[in-house]
C-alpha positions as CSV (number, residue, x, y, z in Angstrom):
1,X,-23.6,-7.0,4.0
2,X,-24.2,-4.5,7.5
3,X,-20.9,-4.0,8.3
4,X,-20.0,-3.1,12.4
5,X,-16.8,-1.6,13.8
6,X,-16.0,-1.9,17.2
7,X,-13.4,-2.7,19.7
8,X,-13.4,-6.4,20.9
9,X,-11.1,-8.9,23.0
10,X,-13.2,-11.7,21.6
11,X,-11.1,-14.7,20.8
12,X,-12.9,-15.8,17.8
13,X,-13.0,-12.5,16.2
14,X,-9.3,-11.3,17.5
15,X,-8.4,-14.9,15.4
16,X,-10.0,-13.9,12.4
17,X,-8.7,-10.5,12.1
18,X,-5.2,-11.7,12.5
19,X,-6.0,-14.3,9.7
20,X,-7.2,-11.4,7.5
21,X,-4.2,-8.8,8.4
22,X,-1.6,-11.7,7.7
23,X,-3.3,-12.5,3.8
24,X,-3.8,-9.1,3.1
25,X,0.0,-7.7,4.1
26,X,1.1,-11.2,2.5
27,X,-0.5,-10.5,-0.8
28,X,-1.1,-6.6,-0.8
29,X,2.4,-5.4,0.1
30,X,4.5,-8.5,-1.1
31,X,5.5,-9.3,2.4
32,X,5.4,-13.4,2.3
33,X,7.3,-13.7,5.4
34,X,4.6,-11.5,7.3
35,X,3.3,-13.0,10.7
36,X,0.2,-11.9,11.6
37,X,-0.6,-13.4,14.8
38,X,-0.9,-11.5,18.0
39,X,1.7,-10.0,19.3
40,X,3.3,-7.6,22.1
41,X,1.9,-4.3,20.4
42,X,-1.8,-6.1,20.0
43,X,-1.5,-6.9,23.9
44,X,-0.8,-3.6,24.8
45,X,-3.2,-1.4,22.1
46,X,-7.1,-1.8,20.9
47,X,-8.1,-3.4,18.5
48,X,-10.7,-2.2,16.6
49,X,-12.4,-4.4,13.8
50,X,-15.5,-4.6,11.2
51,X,-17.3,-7.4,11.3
52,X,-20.6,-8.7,9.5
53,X,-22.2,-10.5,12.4
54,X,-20.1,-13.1,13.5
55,X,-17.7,-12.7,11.1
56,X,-14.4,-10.6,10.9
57,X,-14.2,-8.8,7.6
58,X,-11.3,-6.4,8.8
59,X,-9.8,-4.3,11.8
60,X,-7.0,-2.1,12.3
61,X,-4.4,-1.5,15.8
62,X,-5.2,2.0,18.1
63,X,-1.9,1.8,20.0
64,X,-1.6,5.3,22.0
65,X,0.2,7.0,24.8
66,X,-0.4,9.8,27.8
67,X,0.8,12.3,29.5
68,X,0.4,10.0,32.8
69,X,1.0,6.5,31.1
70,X,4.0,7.6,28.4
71,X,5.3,4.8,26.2
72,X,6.4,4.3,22.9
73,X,4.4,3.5,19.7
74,X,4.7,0.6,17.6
75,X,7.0,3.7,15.0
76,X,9.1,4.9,17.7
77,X,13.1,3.5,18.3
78,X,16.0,4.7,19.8
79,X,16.5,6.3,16.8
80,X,13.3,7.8,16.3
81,X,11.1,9.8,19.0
82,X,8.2,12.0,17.6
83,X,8.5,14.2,20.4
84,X,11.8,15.6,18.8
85,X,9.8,16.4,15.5
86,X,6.7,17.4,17.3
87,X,7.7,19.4,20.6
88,X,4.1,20.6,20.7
89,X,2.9,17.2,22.0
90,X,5.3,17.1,25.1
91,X,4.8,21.3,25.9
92,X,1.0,21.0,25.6
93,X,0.7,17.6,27.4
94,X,-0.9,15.9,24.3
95,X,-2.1,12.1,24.6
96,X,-1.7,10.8,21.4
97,X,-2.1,7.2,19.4
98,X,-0.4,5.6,16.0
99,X,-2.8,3.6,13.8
100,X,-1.3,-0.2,12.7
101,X,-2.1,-3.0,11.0
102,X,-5.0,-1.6,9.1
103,X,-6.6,-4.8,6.9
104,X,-9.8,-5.2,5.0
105,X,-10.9,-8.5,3.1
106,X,-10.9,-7.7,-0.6
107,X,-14.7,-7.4,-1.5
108,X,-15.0,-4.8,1.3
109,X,-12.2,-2.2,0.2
110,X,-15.5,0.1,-1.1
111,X,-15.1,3.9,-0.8
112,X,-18.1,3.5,1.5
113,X,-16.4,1.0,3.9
114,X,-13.0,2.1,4.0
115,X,-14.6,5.7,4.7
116,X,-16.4,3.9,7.7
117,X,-13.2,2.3,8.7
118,X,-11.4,5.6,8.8
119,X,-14.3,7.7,10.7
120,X,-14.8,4.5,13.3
121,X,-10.9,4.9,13.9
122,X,-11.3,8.7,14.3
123,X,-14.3,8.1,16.8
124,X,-12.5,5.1,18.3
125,X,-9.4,6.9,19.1
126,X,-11.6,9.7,20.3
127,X,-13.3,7.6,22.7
128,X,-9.9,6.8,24.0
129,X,-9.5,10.2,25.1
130,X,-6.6,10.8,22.0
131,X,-6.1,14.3,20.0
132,X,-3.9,13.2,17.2
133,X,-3.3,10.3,15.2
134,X,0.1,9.0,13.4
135,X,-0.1,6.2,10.9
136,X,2.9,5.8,8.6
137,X,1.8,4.2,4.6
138,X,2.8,4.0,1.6
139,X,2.3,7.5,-0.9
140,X,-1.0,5.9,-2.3
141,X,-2.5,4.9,0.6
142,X,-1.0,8.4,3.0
143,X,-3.4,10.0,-0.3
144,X,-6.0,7.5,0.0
145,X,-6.2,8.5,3.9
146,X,-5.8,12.2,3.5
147,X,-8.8,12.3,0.9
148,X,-10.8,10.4,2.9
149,X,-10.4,12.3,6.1
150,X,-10.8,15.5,4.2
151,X,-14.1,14.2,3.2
152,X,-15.0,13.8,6.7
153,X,-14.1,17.2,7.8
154,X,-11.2,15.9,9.9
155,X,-7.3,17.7,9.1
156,X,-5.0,15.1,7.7
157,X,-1.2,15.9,6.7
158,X,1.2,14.2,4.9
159,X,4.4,15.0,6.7
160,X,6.9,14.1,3.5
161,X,10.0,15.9,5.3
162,X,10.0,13.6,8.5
163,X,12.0,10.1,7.7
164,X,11.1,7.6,9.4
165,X,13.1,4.1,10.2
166,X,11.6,1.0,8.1
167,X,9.5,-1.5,10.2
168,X,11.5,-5.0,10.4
169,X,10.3,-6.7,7.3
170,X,9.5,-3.5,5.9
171,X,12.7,-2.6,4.1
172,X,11.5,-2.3,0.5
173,X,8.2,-0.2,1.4
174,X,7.7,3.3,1.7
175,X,7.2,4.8,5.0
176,X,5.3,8.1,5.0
177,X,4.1,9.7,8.4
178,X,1.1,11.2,8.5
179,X,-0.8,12.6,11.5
180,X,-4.6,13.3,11.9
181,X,-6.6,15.6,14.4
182,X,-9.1,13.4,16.2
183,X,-11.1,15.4,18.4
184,X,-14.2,17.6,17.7
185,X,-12.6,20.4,19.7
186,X,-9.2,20.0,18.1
187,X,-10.1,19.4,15.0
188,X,-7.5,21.2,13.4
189,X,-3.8,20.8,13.4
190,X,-2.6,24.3,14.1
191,X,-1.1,23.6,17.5
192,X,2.0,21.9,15.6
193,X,3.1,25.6,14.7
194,X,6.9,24.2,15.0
195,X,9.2,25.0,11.8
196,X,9.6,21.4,11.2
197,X,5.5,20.6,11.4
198,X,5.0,23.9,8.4
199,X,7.5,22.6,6.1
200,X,5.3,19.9,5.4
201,X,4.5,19.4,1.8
202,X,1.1,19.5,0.2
């Protein structure tokens, strides 16, 4: 198996992803009512997916926003902002993205692929022209992530004092934030020197 990640708008491949993102949330995370098909956040974001040739094997959502093009990510409500947990990101002008939707068919969740998954996200959301990354998991997978960008030399931090709202259909899962430093040159998250971003817990 040769397994490719990159972005694509192809039909075919877009089909298959949402195929594998609707089994795998169905079956993974007990959510049977779980519709994966396209929607309004898919539209508007990138999606990024492995593939082996012509086949989709996985894929995940890069939804992002800019100082120039602000709107919210797939986490954000009226009841939730990150700006008002992370202040840094309006004062320094910071475009930034939320990773979604992250699947992989289950003979392809190796160490070895899911560390290619994570470093093609990093990369793809560099390419994008983002700093920092959010993603909100479970506490096994927020580890699973963290250990995996650690590996890669990339900052990755569990923000366990932030709560954030449950996804619709999400009630009964646990909602961790986590945020990742994308970029070569900011490879590090020591801009978010706000009170709130150092009580974070190890």
């Amino acid at each position: 198996m040769s397994i490719r990640f990159e972005f694509t708008k192809d039909p075919n491949l877009l089909a298959q992803y949402y195929q594998i993102r609707e089994a795998c949330f169905r079956q993974q995370l007990g959510i049977n009512s779980f519709d994966g098909s396209e929607d309004l956040d898919d539209r508007a974001g990138h999606i990024l997916i492995a593939r082996d040739g012509n086949r989709c094997v996985g894929g995940a959502r890069i939804s992002g926003t800019t100082p120039l093009n602000p709107v919210r990510l797939p986490m954000e409500c009226d009841n939730f902002v990150l700006k008002e947990h992370f202040p840094e990101l309006a004062q320094q002008d910071i475009s930034y993205c939320q990773w979604t939707r992250l699947a992989l068919l289950p003979e392809c969740r190796t160490t070895e692929i899911l560390r290619a998954q994570c470093l093609a996200l990093i990369e793809g959301s560099a390419e994008l022209n983002y700093s920092f990354a959010f993603n909100v998991a479970g506490a096994i997978r927020a580890r699973l992530y963290r250990r995996l960008h650690t590996n890669l030399g990339y900052d990755y931090e569990i923000c366990n004092h932030i709560s954030i709202p449950a996804e619709d259909g999400f009630n009964n899962l646990e909602h961790l934030l986590s945020v990742a430093a994308i970029k070569p040159e900011t490879n590090t998250l020591a801009c978010f020197d706000s009170p709130k971003f150092i009580q974070r817990a190890a």
